[in-house]
C-alpha positions as CSV (number, residue, x, y, z in Angstrom):
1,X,0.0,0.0,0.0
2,X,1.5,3.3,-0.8
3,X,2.3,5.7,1.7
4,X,2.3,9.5,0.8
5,X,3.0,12.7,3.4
6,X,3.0,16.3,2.8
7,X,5.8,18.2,4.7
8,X,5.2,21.5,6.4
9,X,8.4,23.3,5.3
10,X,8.0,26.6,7.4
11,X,7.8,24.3,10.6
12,X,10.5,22.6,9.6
13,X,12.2,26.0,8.9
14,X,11.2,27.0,11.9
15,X,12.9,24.0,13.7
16,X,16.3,25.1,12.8
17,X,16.1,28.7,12.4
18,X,13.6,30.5,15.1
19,X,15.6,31.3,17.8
20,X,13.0,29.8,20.8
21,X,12.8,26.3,18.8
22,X,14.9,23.7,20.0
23,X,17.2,23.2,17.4
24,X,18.6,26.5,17.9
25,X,18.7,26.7,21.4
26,X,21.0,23.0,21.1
27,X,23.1,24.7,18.9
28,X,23.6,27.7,20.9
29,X,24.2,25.8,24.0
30,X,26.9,23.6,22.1
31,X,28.6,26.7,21.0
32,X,28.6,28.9,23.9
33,X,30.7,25.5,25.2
34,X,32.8,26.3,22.2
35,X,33.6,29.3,23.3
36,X,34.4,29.0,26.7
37,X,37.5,25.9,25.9
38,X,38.2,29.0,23.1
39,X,38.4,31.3,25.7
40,X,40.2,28.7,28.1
41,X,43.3,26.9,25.5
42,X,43.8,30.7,23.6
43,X,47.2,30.7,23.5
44,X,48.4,34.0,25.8
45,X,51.2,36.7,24.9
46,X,52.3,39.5,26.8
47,X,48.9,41.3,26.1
48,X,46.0,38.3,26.1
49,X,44.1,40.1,23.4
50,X,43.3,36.6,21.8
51,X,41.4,35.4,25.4
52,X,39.8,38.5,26.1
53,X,38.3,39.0,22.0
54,X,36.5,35.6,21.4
55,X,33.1,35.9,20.9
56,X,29.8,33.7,19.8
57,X,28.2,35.3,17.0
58,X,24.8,34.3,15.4
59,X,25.2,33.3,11.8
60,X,21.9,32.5,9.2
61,X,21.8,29.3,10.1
62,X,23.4,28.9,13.7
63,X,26.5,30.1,15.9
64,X,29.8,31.1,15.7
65,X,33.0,31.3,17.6
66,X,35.4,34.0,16.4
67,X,38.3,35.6,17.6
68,X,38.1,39.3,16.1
69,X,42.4,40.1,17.1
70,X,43.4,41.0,13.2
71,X,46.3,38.2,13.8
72,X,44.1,35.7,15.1
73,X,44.5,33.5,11.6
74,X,48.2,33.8,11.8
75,X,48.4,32.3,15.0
76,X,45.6,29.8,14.2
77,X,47.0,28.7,11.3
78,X,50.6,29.5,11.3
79,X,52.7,31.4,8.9
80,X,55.0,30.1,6.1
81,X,58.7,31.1,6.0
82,X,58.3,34.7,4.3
83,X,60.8,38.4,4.3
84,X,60.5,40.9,6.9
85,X,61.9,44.0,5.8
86,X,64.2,46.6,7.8
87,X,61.9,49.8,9.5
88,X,64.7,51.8,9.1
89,X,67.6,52.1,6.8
90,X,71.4,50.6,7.7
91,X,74.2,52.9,7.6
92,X,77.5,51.8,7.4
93,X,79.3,55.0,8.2
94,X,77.8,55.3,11.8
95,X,76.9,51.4,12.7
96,X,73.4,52.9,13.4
97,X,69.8,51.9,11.7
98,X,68.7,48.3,10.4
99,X,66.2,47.5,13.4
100,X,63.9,44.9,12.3
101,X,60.1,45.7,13.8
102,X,57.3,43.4,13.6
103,X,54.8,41.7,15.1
104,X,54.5,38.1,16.2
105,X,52.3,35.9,16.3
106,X,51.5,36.4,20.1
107,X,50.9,39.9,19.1
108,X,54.3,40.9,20.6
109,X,56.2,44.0,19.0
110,X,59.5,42.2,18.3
111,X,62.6,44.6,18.1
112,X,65.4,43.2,16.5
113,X,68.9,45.0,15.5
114,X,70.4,43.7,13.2
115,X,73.6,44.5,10.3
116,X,71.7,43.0,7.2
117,X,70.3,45.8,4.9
118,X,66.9,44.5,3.3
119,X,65.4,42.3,3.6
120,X,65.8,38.9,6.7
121,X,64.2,35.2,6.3
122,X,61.9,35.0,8.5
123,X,61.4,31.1,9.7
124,X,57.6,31.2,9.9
125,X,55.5,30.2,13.1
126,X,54.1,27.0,14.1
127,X,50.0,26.9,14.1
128,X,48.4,26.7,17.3
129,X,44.5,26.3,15.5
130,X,43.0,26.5,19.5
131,X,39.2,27.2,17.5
132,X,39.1,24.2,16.0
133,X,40.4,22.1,18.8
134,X,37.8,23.8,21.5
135,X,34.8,22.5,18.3
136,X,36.8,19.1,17.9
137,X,36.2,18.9,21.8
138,X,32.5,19.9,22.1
139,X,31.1,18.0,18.7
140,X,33.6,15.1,19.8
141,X,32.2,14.2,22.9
C-alpha cells in the first residue's frame, strides 16, 4: 500500500532557524561551550588580546565562535617562511639603523637590531588552531 505525506516546510524551517525552537537553542548551547575551551586553550602573549576577544556570534543558520584580534589567523593557522623588511635604513658610516620591527604571532612588537640591509628570512611560526580544537572537543564528545 502506498504511503504519501505532505511536509510542512515553514515548521521545519522553523525548527532550525527561530531562535526559541529547539534546534537552535541546542546549537547555541553547544557553542557557547565552544567558546568558553576558546576562551580557556587561547594561547596568551604579553597582552592576552586573543582570550579577552572571542566571541559567539549568530550566523543564518546557527552560531559562531570568532576571535576578532586581526592576527588571530596567523596564530591559528601558522605562517609560512616569508621576508620581513628593515623599519629603518642601515648605515654603514655610523653602525646605526637596520632595526627589524614586527609583530608576532602572540601579538608581541619584536625589536630586532640587526647589520643585514633589506630584507631577513623569516622562519615562519608553528600553528596553534585552538578554534578548532575547542569545536573538535565539544562535537567530539
Amino acid at each position: 500500500m502506498p504511503v504519501s505525506f505532505q511536509a510542512n516546510q515553514q515548521g521545519i524551517q522553523a525548527l532550525f532557524f527561530d531562535k526559541q525552537k529547539p534546534v537552535q537553542r541546542y546549537l547555541e548551547s553547544e557553542m557557547r561551550q565552544v567558546l568558553g575551551l576558546a576562551i580557556q586553550n587561547a594561547p596568551v602573549g604579553k597582552t592576552g588580546n586573543l582570550r579577552r576577544n572571542q566571541e559567539l556570534v549568530p550566523l543564518a543558520n546557527g552560531y559562531g565562535v570568532i576571535c576578532t584580534v586581526p592576527y588571530a589567523f596567523f596564530v591559528h593557522e601558522g605562517t609560512e617562511p616569508h621576508q620581513i623588511e628593515s623599519k629603518t635604513t642601515y648605515d654603514p658610516e655610523t653602525g646605526k639603523g637596520g632595526w627589524l620591527v614586527w609583530e608576532n604571532a602572540l601579538g608581541e612588537t619584536i625589536f630586532y637590531n640587526t647589520t643585514i640591509k633589506g630584507p631577513v628570512e623569516h622562519p615562519g611560526t608553528d600553528p596553534d588552531p585552538w578554534l578548532l580544537r575547542a569545536l573538535e572537543s565539544v562535537v567530539g564528545k
